[in-house]
C-alpha positions in Angstrom: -35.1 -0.4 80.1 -38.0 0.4 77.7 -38.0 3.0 75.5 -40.0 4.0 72.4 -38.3 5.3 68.9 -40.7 7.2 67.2 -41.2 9.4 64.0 -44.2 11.8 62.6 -44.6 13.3 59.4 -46.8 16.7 59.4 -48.4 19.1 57.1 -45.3 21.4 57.4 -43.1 22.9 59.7 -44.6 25.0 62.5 -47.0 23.9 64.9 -47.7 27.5 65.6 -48.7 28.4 62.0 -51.4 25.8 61.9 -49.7 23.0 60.4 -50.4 19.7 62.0 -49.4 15.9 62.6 -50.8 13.6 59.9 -48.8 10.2 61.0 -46.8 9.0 63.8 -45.0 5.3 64.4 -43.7 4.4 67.5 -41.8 1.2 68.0 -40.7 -0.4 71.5 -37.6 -1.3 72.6 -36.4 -3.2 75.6 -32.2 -3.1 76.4 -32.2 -2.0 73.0 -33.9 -4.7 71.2 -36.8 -4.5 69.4 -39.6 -6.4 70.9 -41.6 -6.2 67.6 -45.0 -4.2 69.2 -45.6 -0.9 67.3 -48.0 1.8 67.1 -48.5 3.7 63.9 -51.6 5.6 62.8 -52.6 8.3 60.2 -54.3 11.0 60.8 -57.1 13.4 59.4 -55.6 17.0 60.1 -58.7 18.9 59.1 -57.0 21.3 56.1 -55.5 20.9 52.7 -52.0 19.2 52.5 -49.1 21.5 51.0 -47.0 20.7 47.7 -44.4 20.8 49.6 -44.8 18.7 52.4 -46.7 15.9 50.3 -43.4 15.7 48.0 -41.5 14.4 51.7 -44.2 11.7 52.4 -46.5 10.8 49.4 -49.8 11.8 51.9 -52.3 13.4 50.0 -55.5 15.2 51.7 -58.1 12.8 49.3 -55.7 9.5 51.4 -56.1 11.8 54.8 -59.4 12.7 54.6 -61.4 9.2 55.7 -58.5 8.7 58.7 -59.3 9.5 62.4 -58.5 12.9 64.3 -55.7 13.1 66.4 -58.0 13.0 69.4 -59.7 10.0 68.2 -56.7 8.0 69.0 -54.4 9.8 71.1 -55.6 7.6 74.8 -54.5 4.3 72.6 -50.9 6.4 71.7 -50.9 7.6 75.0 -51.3 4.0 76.6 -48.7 2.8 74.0 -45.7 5.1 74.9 -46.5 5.4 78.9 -43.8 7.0 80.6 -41.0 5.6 78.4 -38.3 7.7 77.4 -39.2 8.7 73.5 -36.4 8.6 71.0 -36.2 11.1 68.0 -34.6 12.1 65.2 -34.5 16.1 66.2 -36.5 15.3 68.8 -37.5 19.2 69.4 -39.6 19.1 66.0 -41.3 15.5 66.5 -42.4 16.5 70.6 -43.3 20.2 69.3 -45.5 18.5 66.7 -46.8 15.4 69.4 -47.1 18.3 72.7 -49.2 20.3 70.0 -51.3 17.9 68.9 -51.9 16.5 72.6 -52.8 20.4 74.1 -55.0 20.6 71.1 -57.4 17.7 72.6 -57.2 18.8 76.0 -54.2 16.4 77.1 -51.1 17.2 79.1 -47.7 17.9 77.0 -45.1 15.0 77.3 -42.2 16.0 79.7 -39.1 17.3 77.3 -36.7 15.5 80.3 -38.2 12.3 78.4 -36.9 13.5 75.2 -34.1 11.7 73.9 -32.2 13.1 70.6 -30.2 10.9 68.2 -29.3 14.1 66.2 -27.5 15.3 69.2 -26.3 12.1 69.7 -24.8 11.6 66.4 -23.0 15.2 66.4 -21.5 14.3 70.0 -20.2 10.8 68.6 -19.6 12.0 64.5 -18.7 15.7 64.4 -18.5 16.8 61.0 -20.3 14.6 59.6 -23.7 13.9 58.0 -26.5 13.2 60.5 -29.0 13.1 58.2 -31.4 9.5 59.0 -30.2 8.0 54.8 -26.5 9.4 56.3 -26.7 7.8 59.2 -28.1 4.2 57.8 -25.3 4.4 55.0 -22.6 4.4 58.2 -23.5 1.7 60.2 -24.6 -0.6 57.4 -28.4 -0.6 57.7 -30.4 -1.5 54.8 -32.8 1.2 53.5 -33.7 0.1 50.3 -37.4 0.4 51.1 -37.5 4.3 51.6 -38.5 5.8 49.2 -40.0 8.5 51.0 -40.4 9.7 54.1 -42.5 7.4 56.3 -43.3 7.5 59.7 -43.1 4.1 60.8 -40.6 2.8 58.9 -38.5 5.6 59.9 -39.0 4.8 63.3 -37.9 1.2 62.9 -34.8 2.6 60.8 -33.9 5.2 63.6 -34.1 2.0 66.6 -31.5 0.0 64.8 -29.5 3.9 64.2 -30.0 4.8 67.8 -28.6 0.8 68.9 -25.5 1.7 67.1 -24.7 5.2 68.1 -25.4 3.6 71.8 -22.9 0.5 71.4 -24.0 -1.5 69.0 -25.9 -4.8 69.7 -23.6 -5.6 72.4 -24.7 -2.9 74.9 -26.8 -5.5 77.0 -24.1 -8.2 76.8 -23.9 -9.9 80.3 -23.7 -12.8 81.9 -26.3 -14.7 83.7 -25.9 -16.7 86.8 -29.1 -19.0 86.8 -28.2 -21.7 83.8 -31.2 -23.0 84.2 -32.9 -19.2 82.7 -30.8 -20.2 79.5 -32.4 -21.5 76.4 -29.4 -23.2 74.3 -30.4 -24.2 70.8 -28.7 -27.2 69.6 -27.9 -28.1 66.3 -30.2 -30.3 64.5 -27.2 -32.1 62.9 -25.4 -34.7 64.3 -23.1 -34.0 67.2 -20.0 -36.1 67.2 -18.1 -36.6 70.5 -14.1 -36.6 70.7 -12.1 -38.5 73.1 -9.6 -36.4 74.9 -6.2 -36.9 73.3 -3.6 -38.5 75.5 -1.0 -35.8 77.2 1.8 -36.2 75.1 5.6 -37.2 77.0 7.6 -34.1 77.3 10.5 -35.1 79.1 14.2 -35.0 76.9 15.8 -38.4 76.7 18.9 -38.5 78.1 20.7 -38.6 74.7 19.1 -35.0 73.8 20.1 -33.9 77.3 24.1 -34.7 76.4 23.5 -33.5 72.9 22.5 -29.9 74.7 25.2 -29.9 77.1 27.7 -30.2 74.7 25.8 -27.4 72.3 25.9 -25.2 75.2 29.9 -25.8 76.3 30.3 -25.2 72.8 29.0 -21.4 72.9 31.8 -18.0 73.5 30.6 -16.2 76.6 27.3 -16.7 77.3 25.2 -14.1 78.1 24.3 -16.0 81.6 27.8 -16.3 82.5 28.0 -12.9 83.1 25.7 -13.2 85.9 27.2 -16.3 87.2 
């Protein structure tokens, strides 16, 4: 099954307000693998970046203010994600943001049945416990050492290998497959050394060991098995 993980990072918090999307990155997955295509763009949202919200992300309005409007590339982001489910990290706030941002040039909404939530996930599976993205990365062991602030691609490519795990791990599409000849098997470039099968080894009792037994056995005080004689 495709799917698409994806992250945006805004000018603030509400939609409604006025604030806007200035960078998405999608990344595809297939059976929960990454198939290495990705879409990721910046974008120009035609006002003055806050403090606040360039201390999350490090985007400035001088480094927004030669990118391309939201409409200017929303057929290629629209092409890119096509009907796959979309994956989010509090998916409400990135598909508020995306819907907005899509009505604004004149484009249908995506459908909030496609939505899937790893925040909700992640409660469901670890109640109690952080759910934060730099939480959930420290539990299952995923490196991000490069994120050093908030960044929309590369949080979408840390959330797919999150969202793998709090699925079942890299085993979820572990099958087998009945046409061999479908398999690729690497081989070793080493040299492959070829045992002989050992002999079967005898494993009948000579008939000395079998008269050493009987009288070991004639030997014992009542037997459990005697009992049932």
């Amino acid at each position: 099954m495709r799917e698409i993980v994806f992250d945006t990072e805004t000018t603030g918090l509400n939609p409604a307000g006025g604030d806007r999307m200035v960078e998405i990155g999608c990344v595809e997955i297939y059976n929960r693998v990454e198939t290495g295509r990705h879409f990721h763009a910046y974008f120009n949202p035609g006002r003055d970046m806050p403090s606040e919200a360039e201390a999350v992300h490090g985007l400035t309005t001088i480094f927004l203010s030669d990118k391309p409007h939201f409409s200017e590339k929303a057929e290629e982001l629209i092409d890119f994600i096509e009907d796959s489910p979309l994956v989010a990290h509090n998916a409400s706030f990135d598909f508020g943001f995306l819907n907005h941002e899509l009505e604004l040039c004149g484009r249908p909404g995506v459908c909030m049945s496609r939505m899937v939530d790893t925040l909700t996930l992640a409660r469901s599976k670890h109640p109690g416990a952080k759910h934060s993205l730099d939480a959930l990365c420290m539990r299952f062991g995923i490196d991000r050492s490069q994120r050093i602030r908030h960044g929309a691609l590369l949080d979408a490519q840390l959330l797919a290998q999150v969202y793998v795990e709090l699925t079942g791990g890299r085993q979820i599409g572990l099958g087998l497959v009945a046409d061999t000849a479908s398999v690729a098997v690497q081989q070793s470039s080493g040299p492959v050394t070829i045992r002989e099968p050992r002999p079967p080894r005898p494993h009948a009792a000579a008939q000395e060991e079998l008269e050493r037994h009987r009288a070991f056995i004639a030997q014992l005080v009542n037997p459990l098995w005697a009992r049932f004689a």
